[in-house]
N, C-alpha and C positions, 0 to 999 in steps of 0.2 A: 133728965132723961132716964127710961128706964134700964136697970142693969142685965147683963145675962153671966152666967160663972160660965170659967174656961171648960168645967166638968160637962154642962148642956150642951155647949159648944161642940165638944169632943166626943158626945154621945151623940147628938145630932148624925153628926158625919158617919159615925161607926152604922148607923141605922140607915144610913142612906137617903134622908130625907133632905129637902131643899134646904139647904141654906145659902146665904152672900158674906162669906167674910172678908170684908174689904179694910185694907190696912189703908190710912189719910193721910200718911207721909211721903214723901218724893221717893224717886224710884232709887237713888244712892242708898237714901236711909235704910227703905225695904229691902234690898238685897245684902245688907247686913244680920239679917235674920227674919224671920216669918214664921208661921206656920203652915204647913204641906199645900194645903188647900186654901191657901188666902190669894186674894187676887187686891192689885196696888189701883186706888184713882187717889191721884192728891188733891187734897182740899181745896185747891184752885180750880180743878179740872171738873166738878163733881159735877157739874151746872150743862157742862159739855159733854159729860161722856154718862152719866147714871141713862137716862131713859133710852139712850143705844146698849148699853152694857148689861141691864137689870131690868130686861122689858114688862116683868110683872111687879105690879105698886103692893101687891099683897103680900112677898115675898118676906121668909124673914132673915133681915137685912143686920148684920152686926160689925158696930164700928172699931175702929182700935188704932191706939198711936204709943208710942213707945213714952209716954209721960211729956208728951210736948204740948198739950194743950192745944190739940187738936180735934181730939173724940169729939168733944161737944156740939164743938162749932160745925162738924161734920155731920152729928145728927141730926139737928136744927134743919142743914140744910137739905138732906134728905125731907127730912120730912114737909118742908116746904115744897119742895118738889112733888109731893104726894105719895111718898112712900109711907105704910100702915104699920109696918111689924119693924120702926129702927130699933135696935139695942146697943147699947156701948156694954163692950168686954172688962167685965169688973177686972182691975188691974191690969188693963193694957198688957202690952208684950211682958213685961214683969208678969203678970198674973199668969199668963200662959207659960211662963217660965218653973214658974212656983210650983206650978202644977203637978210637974214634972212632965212634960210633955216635949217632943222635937223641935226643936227649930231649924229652919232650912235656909242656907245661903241661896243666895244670886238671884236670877232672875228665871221664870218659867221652871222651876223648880220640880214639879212633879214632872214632868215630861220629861225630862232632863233624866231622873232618877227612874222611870219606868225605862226610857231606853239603855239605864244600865242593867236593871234586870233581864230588861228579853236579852243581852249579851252573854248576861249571868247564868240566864236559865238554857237559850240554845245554844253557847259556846257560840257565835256568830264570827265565822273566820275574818282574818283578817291581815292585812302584813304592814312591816313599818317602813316607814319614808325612806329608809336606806334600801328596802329590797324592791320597792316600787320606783324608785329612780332607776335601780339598777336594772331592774327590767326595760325602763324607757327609754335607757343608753344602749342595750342591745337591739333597741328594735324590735322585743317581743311581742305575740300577737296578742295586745293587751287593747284594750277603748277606759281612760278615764273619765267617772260620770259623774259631773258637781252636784251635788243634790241641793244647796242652797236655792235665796230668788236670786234671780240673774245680777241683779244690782248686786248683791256682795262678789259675784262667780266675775261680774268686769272689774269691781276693786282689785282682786287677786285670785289668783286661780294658779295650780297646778301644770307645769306644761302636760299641751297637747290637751288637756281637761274640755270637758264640753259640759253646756248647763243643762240640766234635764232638771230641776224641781223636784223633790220629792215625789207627789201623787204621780209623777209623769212619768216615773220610772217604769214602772208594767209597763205601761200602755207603750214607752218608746224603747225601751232596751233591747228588743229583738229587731227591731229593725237597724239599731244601732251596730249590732253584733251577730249579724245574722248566723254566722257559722259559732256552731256550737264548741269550738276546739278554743273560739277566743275567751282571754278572762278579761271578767269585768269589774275594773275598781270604784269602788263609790266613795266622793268624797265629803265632804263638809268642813266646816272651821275646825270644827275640834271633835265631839263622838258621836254626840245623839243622831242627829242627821244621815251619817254615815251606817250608824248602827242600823239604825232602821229603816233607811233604804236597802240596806244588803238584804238585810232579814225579809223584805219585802219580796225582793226578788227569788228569794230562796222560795218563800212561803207560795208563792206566785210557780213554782216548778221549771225554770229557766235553765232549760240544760245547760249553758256555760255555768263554767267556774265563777264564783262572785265573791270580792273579799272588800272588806271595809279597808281603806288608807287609817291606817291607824292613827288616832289624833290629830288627823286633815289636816288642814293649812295650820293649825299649832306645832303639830307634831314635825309637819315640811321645814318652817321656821329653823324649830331649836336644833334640827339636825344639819343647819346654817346651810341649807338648799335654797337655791335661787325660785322665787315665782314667778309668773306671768302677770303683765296688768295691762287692762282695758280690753281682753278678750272679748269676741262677743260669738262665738261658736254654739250654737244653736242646734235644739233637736229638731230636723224636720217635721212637720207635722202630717208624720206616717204610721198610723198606728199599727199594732200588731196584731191582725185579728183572733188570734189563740188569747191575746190577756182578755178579752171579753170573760170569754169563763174560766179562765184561770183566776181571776180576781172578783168572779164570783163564788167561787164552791172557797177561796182565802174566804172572805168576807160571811159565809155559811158555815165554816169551821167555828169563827170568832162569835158566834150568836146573833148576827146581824138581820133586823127586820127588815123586811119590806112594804111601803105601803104603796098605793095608787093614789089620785090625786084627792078622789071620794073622799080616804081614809084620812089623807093630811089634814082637809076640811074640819073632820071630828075631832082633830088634834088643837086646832086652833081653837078649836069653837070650848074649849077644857082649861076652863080659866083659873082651875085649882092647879093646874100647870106652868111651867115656865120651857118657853117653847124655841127654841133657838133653829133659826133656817138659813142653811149656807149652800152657796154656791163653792164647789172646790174646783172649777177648774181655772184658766190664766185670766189672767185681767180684760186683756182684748174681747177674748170669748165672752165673759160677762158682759161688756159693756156692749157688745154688740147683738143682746139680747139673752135676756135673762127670766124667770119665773116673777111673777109680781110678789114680792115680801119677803125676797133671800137676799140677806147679805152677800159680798164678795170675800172670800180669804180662801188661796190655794190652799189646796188639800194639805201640803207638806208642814206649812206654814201654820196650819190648824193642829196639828199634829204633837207641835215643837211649841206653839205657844196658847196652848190649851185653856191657859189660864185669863189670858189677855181676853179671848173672844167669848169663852162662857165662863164667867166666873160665878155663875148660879151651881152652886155642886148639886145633882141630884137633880137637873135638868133635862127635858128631854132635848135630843138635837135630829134634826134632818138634813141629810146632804142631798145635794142635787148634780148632778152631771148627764151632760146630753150624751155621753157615751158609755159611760158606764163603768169604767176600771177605777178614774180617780177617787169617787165616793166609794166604790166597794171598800177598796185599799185603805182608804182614810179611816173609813167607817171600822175597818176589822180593827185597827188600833187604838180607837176609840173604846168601842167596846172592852178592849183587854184593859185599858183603862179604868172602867166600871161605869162608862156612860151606858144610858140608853138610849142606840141610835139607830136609826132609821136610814135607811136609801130609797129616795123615792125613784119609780121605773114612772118614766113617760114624762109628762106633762110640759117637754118642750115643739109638741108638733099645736099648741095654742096661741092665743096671743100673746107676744112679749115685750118686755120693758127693756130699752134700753139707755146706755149710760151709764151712770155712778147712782151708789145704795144710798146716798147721804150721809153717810158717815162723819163721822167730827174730823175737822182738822187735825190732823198730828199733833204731837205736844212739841212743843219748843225744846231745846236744848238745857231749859232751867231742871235742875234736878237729876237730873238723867243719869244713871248707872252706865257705866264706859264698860263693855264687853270687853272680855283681855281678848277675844278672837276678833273683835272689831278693825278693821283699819289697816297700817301697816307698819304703827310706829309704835307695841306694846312691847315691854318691857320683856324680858327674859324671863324676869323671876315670877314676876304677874302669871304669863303664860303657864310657866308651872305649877303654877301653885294653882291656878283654875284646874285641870288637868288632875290635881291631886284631889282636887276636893271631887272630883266627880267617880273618880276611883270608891270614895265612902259613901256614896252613894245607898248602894246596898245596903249596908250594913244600919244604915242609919234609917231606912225603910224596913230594915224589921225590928226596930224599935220604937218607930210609928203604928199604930194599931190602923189606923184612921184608911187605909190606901185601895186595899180592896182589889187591887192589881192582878191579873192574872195573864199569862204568857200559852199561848197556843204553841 
């Protein structure tokens, strides 16, 4: 197989051109370190998830395993598959070590680390589990808003908490709060979520007060506060007709294009391109008709695991939403990201597909890195120590060159 050095690799990315770095080891091993911009398929899984994950065969495609005798056997089977451009990373995670270059713990890594900088960069308010219980025992005029998918928000939730989704925050938090005098807490497991739903709402011009639960259901936890389980407290489905263009003139601040459905056309038809098409808004909505060639993944959910759904860096991406806030929203974060993305206007008043995208079945439990925010039986010291790592965050993204991030 042919080689490529960690310095290509690295210059690649810094220039902005496509690349696939896909690390072949399980998801435990991978969130033991990576680099910023690698996305995880294990060598078991390659057969199942490359031609959903890596939709163009001409793509160039680079392998890497931590010296376990994987690389190989992993470009092989790309390339049986019909991928043109495989490379294996001359010394693996070693070589990228050597380098001198980042490595990044956990999982969804860049996302993770960009929502600590937009905290970094807009100071994004917030308060901690002792002053948000304390407000929920007097009664004050507060709405807590889970920003997680609703499956984690019924595992455990926040008393009185409600699930809104990330992207569905614009669109439902004015209806949720209509008087401007209430504050509004936005929660998540631990920061990112949290961070960047508040910031959302801010950026979106929400006259209430809005502050992030600082370190969400971890933070709740360690301050040995009691949660909620198997809520199922639901955002009506009342939009707020002001986020229309409140979450467009967001989404126009952040660089975000627009095309019509003509335009999308010329997009696909651009085969020197890798073309990523998402529907962001709930599951139902999708399956009960959809655009013909858009996957399904909520806006928040794309937002948070960036990595998982395009893992072509230097990709173009298209949202789609038949109303328009969740793709704006999605989209402006995106872009501060350093994609190039698109919101398509219209193309739901045609004909539509509905049902499921085809998507691979889920990966089984073999391999699988355990979230310290997962569940409800993690560790003390796990929880902290996730918590801590995301604190360096920062610090560790400006000793990455590779990021390109920018904060509106």
């Amino acid at each position: 197989m042919t080689h490529i050095t960690p310095q290509t690799v690295h210059s690649a990315l810094i220039r902005g051109e496509e690349i696939a770095l896909i690390d072949v080891r399980e998801e435990a091993e991978f969130a033991l370190g990576h680099p910023l911009f690698a996305a995880q398929i294990p060598l078991r899984r390659i057969t199942a998830e490359a031609h959903w994950r890596l939709p163009r065969r001409d793509v160039l495609l680079v392998v890497y395993d931590n010296d376990d005798g994987l690389a190989d056997a992993a470009a092989e089977t790309f390339v049986n598959l019909g991928y043109e451009q495989v490379r294996v990373l001359k010394g693996g995670l070693n070589g990228w070590r050597e380098a001198g270059y980042e490595l990044f713990e956990d999982v969804n890594s860049y996302s993770k680390a960009f929502g600590e900088l937009v905290e970094h960069r807009r100071h994004t308010p917030s308060l901690t589990s002792p002053e948000v219980k304390a407000l929920l025992d007097a009664r004050a005029d507060v709405v807590v808003l889970d920003a997680r998918r609703f499956d984690e928000y019924t595992t455990m939730s926040i008393p009185t908490g409600i699930s809104v989704p990330g992207a569905e925050l614009v669109l439902r938090a004015g209806a949720l709060a209509p008087d401007p005098e209430t504050t509004i807490i936005v929660n998540c497991a631990g920061r990112t979520r949290s961070i960047i739903g508040t910031q959302s709402l801010i950026n979106a011009g929400l006259p209430n007060k809005v502050v992030a639960l600082r370190n969400g259901t971890i933070g709740w936890t360690l301050a040995g506060q009691g949660l909620d389980h198997g809520q199922t407290r639901q955002a009506q489905d009342v939009a707020d007709t002001e986020a229309l263009t409140s979450a467009r003139n967001v989404a126009y601040r952040a660089g975000v294009k627009r095309l019509a459905l003509e335009d999308l056309r010329r997009l696909e038809a651009d085969t020197s391109r890798t073309l990523y098409l998402f529907d962001v808004r709930q599951k139902a909505e999708f399956e009960a008709g959809h655009i013909a060639g858009f996957s399904h993944v909520a806006g928040g959910q794309l937002v948070q695991e960036t990595d998982h759904y395009a893992p072509v860096r230097g990709a173009r991406i298209v949202l789609a939403d038949d109303i328009g806030p969740r793709a704006d929203m999605s989209a402006s974060w995106l872009a501060q990201m350093g994609w190039e993305v698109f919101v398509l206007d219209g193309g739901f008043d045609g004909p539509l597909v509905t049902g499921g995208d085809g998507a691979p079945e889920p990966r089984g439990p073999e391999g699988r890195y355990r979230r310290p925010y997962e569940g409800t039986e993690n560790k003390a010291a796990a929880m902290q120590a996730y918590l801590d790592w995301e604190y360096g965050l920062v610090d560790q993204l400006a000793r990455d060159a590779t990021h390109g991030f920018y904060v509106i």
